[in-house]
C-alpha positions as CSV (number, residue, x, y, z in Angstrom):
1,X,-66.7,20.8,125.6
2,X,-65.7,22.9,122.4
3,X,-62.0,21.4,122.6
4,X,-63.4,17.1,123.2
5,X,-65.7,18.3,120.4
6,X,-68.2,16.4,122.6
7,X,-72.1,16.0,121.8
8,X,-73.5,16.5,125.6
9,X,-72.1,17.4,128.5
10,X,-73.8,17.6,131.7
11,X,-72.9,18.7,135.8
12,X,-73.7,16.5,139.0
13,X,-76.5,18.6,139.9
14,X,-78.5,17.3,136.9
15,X,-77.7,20.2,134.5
16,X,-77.5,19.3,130.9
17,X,-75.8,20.7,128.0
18,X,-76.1,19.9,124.4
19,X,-73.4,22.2,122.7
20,X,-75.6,21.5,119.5
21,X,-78.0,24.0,120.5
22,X,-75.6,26.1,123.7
23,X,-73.3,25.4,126.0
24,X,-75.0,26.4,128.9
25,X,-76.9,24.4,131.4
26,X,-80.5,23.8,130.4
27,X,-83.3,21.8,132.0
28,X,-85.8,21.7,129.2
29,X,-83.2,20.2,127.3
30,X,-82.2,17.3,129.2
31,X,-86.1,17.1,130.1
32,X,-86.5,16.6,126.4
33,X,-83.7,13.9,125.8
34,X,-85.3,11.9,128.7
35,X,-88.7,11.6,127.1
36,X,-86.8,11.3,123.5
37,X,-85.5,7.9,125.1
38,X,-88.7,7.0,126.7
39,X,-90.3,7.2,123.3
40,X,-87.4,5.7,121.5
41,X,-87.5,2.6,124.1
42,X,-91.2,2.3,124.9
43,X,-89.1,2.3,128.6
44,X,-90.7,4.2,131.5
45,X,-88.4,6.8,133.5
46,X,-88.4,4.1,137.0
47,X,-87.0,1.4,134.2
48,X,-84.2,3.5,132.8
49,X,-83.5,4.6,135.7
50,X,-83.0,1.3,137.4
51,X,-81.0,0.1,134.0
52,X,-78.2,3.0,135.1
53,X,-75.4,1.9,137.9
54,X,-75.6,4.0,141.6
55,X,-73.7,6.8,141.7
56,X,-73.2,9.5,144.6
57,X,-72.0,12.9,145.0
58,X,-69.9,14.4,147.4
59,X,-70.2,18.1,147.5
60,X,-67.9,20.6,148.9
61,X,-68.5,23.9,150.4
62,X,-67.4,26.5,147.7
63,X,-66.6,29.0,149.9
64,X,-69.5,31.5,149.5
65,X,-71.4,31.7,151.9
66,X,-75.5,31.7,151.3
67,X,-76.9,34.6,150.1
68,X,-73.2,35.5,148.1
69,X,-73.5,36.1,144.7
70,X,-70.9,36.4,142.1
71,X,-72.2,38.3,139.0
72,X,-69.5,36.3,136.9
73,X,-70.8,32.8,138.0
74,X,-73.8,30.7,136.6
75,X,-74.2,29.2,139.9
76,X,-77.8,30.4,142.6
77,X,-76.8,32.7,145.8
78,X,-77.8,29.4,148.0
79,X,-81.5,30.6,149.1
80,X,-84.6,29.2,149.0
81,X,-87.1,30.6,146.5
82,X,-84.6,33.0,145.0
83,X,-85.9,31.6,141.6
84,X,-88.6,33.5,142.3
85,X,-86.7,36.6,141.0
86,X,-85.3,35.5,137.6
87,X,-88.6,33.5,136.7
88,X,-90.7,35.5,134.7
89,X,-94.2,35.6,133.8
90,X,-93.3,34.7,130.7
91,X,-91.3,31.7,131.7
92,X,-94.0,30.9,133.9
93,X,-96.6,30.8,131.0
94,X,-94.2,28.8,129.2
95,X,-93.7,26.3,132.4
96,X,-97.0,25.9,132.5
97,X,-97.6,25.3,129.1
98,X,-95.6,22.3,129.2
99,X,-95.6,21.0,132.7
100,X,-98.3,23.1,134.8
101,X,-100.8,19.6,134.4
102,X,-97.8,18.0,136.6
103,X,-98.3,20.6,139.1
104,X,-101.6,20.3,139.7
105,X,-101.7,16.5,139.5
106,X,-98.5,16.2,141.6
107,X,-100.7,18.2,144.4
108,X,-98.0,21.6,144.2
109,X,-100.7,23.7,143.1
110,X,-104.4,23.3,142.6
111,X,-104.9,25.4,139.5
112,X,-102.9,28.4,137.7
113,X,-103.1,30.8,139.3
114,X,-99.8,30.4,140.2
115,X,-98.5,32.5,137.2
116,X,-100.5,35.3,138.8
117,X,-97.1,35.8,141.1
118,X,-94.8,36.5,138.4
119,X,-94.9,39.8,136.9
């Protein structure tokens, strides 16, 4: 990204990165950019989204097996839940903040409590 000089970069499994801010992958970002263009277009997410052209993804076993991790890779061992040991109560204060309405309304939680289990 550094070498194309480019101004946002992004993987197939949805992770954005702005090189403007870091060059790592970053979900509030791209979370961010997608409302910056709803409020820019007046546009809900269900109409950009049907503006954009279909596009699929093959994926390919890596060769780790579930469970594996590789301390020099970015990438999730492959299990369920395993978030639940990197995501802080702090983060989950900060979720909440921001998005903790959606998961009550969205029926995932009925209150929040649910920061409770972060320590």
């Amino acid at each position: 990204m550094r070498a194309a000089k480019a101004i946002i970069g992004g993987e197939g499994n949805g992770g954005v990165m702005l090189p403007a801010l870091h060059l790592g992958r970053d979900a509030p970002v791209g979370a961010i950019l997608i409302l910056d263009l709803m409020a820019r277009t007046r546009r809900s997410v269900a109409d950009l989204v049907a503006a954009q052209p279909n596009y699929s993804i093959v994926k390919a076993k890596t060769g780790r097996d579930p469970g594996t991790e590789n301390n020099r890779s970015q990438d999730r061992k492959g299990i369920i839940g395993d978030h639940k040991n990197h995501f802080t109560r702090e983060a989950a204060e900060i979720f909440n903040h921001y998005a903790g309405h959606l998961l009550k309304r969205l029926g995932y939680e009925k209150d929040d409590s649910w920061i409770d289990r972060f320590s």
